[in-house]
Biopython code that builds the backbone (N, CA, C, O; Angstrom):
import numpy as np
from Bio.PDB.StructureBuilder import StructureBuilder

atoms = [
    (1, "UNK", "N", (0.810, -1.193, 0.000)),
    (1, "UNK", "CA", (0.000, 0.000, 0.000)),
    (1, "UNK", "C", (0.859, 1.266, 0.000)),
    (1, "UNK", "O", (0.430, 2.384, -0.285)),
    (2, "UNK", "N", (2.243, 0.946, 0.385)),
    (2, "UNK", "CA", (3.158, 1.767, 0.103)),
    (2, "UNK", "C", (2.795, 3.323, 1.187)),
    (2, "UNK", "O", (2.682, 3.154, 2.401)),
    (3, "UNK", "N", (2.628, 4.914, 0.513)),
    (3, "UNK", "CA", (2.154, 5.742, 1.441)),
    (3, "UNK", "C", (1.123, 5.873, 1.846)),
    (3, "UNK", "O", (1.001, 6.508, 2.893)),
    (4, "UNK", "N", (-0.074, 5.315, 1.169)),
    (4, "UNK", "CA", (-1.282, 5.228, 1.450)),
    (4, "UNK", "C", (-1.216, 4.450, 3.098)),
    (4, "UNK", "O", (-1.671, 5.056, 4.067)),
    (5, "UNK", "N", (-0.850, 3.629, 3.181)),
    (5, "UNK", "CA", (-1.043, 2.013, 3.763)),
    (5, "UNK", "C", (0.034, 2.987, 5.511)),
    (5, "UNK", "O", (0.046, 2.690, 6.705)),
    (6, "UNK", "N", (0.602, 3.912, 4.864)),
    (6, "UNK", "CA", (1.665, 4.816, 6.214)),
    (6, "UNK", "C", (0.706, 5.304, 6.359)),
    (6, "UNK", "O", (0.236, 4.701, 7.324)),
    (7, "UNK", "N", (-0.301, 6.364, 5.928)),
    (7, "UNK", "CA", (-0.711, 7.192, 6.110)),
    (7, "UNK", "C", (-1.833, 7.312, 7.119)),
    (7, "UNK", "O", (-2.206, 8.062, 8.021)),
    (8, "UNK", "N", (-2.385, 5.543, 6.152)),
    (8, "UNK", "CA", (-3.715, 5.073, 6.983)),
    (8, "UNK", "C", (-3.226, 4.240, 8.467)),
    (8, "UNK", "O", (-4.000, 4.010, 9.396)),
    (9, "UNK", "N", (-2.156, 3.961, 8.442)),
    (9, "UNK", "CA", (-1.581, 3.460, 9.937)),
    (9, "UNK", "C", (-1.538, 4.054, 11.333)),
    (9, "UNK", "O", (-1.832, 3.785, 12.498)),
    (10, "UNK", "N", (-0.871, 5.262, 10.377)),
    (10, "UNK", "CA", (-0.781, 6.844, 11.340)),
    (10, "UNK", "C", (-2.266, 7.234, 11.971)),
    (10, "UNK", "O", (-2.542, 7.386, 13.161)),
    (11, "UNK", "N", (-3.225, 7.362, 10.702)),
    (11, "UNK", "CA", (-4.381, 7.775, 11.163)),
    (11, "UNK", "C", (-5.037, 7.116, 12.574)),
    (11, "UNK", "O", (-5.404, 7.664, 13.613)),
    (12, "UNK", "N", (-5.026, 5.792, 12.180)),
    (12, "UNK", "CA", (-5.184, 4.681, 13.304)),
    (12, "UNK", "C", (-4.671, 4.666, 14.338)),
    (12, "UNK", "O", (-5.273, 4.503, 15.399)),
    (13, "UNK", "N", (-3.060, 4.891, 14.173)),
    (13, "UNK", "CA", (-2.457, 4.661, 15.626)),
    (13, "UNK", "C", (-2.817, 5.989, 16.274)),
    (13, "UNK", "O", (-2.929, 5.888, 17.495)),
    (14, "UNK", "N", (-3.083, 7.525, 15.657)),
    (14, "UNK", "CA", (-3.144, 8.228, 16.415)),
    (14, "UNK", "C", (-4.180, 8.889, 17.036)),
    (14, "UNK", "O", (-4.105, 9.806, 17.854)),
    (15, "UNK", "N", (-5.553, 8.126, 16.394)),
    (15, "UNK", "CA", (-6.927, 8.288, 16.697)),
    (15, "UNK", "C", (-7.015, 7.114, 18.232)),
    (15, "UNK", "O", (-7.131, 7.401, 19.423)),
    (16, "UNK", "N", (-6.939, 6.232, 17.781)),
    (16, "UNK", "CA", (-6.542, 5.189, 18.850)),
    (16, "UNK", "C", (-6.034, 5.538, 20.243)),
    (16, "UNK", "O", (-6.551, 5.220, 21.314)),
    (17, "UNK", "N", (-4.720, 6.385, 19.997)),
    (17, "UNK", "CA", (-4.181, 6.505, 21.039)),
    (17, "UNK", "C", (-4.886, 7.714, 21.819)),
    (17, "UNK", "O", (-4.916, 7.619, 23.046)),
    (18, "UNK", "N", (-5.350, 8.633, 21.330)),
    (18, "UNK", "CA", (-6.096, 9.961, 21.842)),
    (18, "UNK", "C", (-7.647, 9.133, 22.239)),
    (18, "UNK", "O", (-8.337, 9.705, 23.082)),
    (19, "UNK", "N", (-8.061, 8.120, 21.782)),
    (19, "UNK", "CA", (-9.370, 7.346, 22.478)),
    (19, "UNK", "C", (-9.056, 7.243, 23.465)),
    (19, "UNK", "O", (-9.374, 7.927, 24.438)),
    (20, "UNK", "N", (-8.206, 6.153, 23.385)),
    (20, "UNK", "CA", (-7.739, 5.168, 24.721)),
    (20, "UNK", "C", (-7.280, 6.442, 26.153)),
    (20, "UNK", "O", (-7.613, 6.283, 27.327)),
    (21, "UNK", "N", (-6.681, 7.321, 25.756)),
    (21, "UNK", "CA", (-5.993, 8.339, 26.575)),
    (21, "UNK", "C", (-7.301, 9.095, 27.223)),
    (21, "UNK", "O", (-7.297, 9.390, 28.418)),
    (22, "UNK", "N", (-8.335, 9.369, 26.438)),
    (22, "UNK", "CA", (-9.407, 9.670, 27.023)),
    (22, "UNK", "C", (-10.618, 8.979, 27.919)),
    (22, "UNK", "O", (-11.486, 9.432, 28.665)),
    (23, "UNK", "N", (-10.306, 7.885, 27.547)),
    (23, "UNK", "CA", (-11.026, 7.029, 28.247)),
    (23, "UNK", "C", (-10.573, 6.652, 29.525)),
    (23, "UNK", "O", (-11.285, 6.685, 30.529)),
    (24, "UNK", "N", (-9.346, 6.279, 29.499)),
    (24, "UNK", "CA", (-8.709, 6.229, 30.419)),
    (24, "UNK", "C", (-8.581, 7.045, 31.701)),
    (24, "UNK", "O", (-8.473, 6.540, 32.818)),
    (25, "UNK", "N", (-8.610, 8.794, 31.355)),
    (25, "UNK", "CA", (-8.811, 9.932, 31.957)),
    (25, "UNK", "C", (-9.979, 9.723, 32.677)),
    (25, "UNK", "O", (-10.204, 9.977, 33.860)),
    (26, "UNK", "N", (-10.718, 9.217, 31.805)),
    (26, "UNK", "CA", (-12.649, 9.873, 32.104)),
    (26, "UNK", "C", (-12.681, 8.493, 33.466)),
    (26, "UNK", "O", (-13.321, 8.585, 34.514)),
    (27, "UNK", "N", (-11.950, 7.491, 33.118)),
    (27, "UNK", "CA", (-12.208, 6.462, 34.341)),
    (27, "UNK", "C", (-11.442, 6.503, 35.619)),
    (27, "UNK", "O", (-11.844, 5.847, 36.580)),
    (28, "UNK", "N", (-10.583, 7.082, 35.678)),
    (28, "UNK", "CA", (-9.184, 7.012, 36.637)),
    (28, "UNK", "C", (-9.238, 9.266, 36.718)),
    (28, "UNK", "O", (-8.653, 10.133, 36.068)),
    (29, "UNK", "N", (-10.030, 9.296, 37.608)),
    (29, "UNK", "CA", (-10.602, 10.367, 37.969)),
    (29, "UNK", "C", (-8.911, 11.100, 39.099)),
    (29, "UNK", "O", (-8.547, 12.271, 39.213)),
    (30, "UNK", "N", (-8.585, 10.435, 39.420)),
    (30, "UNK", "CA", (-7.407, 10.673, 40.704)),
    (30, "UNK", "C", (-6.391, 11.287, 39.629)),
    (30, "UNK", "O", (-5.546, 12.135, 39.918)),
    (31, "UNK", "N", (-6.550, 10.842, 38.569)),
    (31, "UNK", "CA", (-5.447, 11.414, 37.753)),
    (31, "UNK", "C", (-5.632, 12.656, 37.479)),
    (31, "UNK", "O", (-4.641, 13.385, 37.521)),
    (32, "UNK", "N", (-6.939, 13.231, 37.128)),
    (32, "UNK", "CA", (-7.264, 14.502, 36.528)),
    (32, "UNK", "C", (-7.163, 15.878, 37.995)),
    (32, "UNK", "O", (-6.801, 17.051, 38.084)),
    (33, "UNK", "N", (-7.720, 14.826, 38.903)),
    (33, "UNK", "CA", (-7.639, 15.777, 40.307)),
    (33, "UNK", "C", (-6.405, 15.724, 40.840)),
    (33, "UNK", "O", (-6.313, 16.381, 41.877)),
    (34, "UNK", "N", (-5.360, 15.138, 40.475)),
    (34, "UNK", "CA", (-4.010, 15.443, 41.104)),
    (34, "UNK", "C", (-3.031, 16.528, 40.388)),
    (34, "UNK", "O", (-1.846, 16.620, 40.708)),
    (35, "UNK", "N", (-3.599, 17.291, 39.450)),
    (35, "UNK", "CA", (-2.868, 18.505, 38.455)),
    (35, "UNK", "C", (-1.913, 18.109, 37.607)),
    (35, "UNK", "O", (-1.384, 18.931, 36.859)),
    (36, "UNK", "N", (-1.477, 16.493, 37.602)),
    (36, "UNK", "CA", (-0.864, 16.025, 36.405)),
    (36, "UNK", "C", (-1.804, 16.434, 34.966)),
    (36, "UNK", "O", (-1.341, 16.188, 33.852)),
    (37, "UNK", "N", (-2.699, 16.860, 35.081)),
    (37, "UNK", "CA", (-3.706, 16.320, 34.166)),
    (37, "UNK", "C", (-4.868, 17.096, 34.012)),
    (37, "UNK", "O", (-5.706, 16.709, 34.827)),
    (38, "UNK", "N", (-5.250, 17.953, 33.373)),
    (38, "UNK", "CA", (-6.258, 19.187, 32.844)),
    (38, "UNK", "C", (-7.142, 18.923, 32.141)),
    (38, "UNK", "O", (-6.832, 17.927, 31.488)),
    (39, "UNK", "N", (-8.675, 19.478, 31.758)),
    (39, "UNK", "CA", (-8.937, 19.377, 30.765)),
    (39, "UNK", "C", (-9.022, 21.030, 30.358)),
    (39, "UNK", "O", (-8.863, 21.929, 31.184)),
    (40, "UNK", "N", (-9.274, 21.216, 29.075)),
    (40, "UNK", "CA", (-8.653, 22.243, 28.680)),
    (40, "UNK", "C", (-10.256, 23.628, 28.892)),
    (40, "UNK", "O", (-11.293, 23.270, 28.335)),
    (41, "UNK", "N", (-10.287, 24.657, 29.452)),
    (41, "UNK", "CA", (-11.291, 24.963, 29.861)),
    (41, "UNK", "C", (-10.539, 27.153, 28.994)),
    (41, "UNK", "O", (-9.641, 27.623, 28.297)),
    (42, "UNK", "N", (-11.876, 27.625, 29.847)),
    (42, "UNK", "CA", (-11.195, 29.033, 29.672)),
    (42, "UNK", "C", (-10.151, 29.752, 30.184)),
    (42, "UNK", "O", (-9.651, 30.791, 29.753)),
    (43, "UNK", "N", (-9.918, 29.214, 30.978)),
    (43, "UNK", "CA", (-8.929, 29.582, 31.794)),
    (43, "UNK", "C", (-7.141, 29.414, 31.072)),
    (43, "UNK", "O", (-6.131, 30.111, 30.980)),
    (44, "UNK", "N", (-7.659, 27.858, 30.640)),
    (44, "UNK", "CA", (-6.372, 27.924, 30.001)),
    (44, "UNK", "C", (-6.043, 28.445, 29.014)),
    (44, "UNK", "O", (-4.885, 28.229, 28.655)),
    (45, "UNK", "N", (-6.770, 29.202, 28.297)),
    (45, "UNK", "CA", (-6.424, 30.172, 27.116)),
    (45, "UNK", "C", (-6.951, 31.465, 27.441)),
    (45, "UNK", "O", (-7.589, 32.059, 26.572)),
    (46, "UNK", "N", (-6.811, 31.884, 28.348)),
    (46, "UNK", "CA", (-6.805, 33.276, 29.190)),
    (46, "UNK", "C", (-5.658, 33.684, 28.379)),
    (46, "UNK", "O", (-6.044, 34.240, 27.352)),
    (47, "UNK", "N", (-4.504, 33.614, 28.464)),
    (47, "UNK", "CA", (-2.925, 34.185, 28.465)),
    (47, "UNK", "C", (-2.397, 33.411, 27.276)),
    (47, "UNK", "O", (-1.253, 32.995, 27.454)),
    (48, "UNK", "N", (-2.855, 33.163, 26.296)),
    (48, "UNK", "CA", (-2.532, 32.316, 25.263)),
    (48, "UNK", "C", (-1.619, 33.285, 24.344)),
    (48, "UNK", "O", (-0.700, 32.679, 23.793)),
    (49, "UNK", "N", (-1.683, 34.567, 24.088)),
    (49, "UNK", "CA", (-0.798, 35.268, 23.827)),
    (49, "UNK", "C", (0.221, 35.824, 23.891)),
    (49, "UNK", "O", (0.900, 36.476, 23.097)),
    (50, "UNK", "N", (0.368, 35.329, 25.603)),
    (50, "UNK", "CA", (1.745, 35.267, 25.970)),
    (50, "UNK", "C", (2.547, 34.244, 25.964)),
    (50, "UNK", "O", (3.743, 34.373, 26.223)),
    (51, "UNK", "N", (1.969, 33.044, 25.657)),
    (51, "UNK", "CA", (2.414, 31.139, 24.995)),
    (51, "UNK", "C", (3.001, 31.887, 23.553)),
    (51, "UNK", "O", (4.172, 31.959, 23.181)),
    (52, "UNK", "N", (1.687, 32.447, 22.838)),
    (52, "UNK", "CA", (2.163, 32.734, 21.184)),
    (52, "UNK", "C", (3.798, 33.318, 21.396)),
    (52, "UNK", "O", (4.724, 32.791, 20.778)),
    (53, "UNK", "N", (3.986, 34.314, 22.219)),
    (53, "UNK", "CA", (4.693, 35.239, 21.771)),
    (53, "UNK", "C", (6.136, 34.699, 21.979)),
    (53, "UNK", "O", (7.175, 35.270, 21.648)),
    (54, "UNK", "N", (6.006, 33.477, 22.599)),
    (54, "UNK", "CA", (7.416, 32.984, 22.967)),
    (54, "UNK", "C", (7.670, 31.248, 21.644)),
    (54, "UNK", "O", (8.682, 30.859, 21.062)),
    (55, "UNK", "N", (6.197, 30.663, 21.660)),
    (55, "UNK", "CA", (6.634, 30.070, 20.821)),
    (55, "UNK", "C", (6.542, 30.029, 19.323)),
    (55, "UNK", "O", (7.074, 29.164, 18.628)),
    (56, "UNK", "N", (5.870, 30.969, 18.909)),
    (56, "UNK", "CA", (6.141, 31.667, 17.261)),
    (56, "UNK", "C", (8.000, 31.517, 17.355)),
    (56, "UNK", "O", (8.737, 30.547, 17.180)),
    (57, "UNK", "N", (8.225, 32.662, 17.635)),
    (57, "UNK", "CA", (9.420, 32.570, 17.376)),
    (57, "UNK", "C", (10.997, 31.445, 17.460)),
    (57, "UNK", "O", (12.081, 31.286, 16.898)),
    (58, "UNK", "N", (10.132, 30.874, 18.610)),
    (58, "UNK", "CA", (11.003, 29.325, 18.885)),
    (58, "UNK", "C", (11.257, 28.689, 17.742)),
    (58, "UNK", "O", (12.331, 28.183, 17.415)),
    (59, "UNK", "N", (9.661, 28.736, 16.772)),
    (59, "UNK", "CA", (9.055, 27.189, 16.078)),
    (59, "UNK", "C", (9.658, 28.143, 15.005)),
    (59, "UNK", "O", (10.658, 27.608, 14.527)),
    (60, "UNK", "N", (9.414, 29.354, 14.460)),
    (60, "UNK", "CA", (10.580, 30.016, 13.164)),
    (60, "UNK", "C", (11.923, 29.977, 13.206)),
    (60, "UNK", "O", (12.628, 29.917, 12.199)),
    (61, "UNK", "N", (12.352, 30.012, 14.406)),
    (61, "UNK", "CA", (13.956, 29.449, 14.760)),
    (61, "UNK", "C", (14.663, 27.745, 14.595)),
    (61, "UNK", "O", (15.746, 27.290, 14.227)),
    (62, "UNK", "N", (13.639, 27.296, 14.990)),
    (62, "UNK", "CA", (13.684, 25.650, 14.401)),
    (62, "UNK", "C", (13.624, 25.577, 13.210)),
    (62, "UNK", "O", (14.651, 25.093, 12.734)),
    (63, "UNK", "N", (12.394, 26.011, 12.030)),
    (63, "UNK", "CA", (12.250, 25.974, 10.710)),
    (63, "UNK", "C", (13.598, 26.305, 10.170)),
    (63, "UNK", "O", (14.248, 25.510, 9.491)),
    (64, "UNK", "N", (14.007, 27.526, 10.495)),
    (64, "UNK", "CA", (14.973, 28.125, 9.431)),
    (64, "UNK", "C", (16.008, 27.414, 9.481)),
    (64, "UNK", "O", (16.730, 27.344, 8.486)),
    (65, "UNK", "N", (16.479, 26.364, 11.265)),
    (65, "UNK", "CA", (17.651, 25.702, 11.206)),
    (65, "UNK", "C", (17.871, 24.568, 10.450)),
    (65, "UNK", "O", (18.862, 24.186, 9.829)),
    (66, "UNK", "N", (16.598, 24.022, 10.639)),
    (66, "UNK", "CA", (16.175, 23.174, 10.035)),
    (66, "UNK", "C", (16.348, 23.195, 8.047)),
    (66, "UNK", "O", (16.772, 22.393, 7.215)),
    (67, "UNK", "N", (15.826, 24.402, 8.009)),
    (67, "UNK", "CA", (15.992, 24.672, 6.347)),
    (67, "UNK", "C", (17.409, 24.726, 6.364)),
    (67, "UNK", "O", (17.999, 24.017, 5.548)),
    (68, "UNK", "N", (18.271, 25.658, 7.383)),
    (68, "UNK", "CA", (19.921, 26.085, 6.919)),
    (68, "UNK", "C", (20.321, 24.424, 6.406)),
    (68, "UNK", "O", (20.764, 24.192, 5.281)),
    (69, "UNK", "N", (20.062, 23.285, 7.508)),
    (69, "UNK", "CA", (20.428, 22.241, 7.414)),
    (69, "UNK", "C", (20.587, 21.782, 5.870)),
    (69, "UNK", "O", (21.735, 21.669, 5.439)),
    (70, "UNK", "N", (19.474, 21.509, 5.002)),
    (70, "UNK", "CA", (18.659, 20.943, 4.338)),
    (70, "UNK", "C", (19.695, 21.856, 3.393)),
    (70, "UNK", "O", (20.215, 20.980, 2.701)),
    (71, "UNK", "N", (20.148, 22.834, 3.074)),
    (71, "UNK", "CA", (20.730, 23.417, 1.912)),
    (71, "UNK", "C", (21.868, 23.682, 2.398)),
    (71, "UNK", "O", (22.368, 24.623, 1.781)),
    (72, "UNK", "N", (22.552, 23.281, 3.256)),
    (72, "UNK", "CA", (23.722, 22.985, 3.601)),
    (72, "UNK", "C", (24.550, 21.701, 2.576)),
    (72, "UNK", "O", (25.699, 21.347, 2.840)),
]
sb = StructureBuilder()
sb.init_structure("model")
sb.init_model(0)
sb.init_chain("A")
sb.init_seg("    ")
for serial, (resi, resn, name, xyz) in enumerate(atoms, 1):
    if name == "N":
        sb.init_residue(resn, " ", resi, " ")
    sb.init_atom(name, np.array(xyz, "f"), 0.0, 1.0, " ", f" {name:<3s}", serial, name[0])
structure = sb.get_structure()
């Protein structure tokens, strides 16, 4: 199946794994109440612009090294 047959694997393993991870959450309650473990509400994107402002520039600093690499 060649990339198709990757593609559709990926899809699977990573739908799968975000099920199972949720399910898991929703049953094992001690996990979510011990602050390992959030669900994502308003609060947590209160200040999301101050996340942007540090990792924009991180993730353009990776790209470009990444590109220097590549035409190196």
């Amino acid at each position: 199946m060649k990339i198709v047959g990757a593609a559709i694997a990926t899809t699977i393993t990573f739908t799968l794994n975000f099920v199972i991870l949720n399910i898991a959450t929703s049953q094992n309650l001690s996990i979510v109440k011990s602050h390992r473990w959030f669900f994502a509400d308003r609060e947590a994107y209160s200040k999301i612009m101050v996340f942007l402002e540090f990792g924009v520039p991180a993730s353009f600093m990776s790209v470009m090294d990444w590109w220097g690499l590549d035409v190196i």
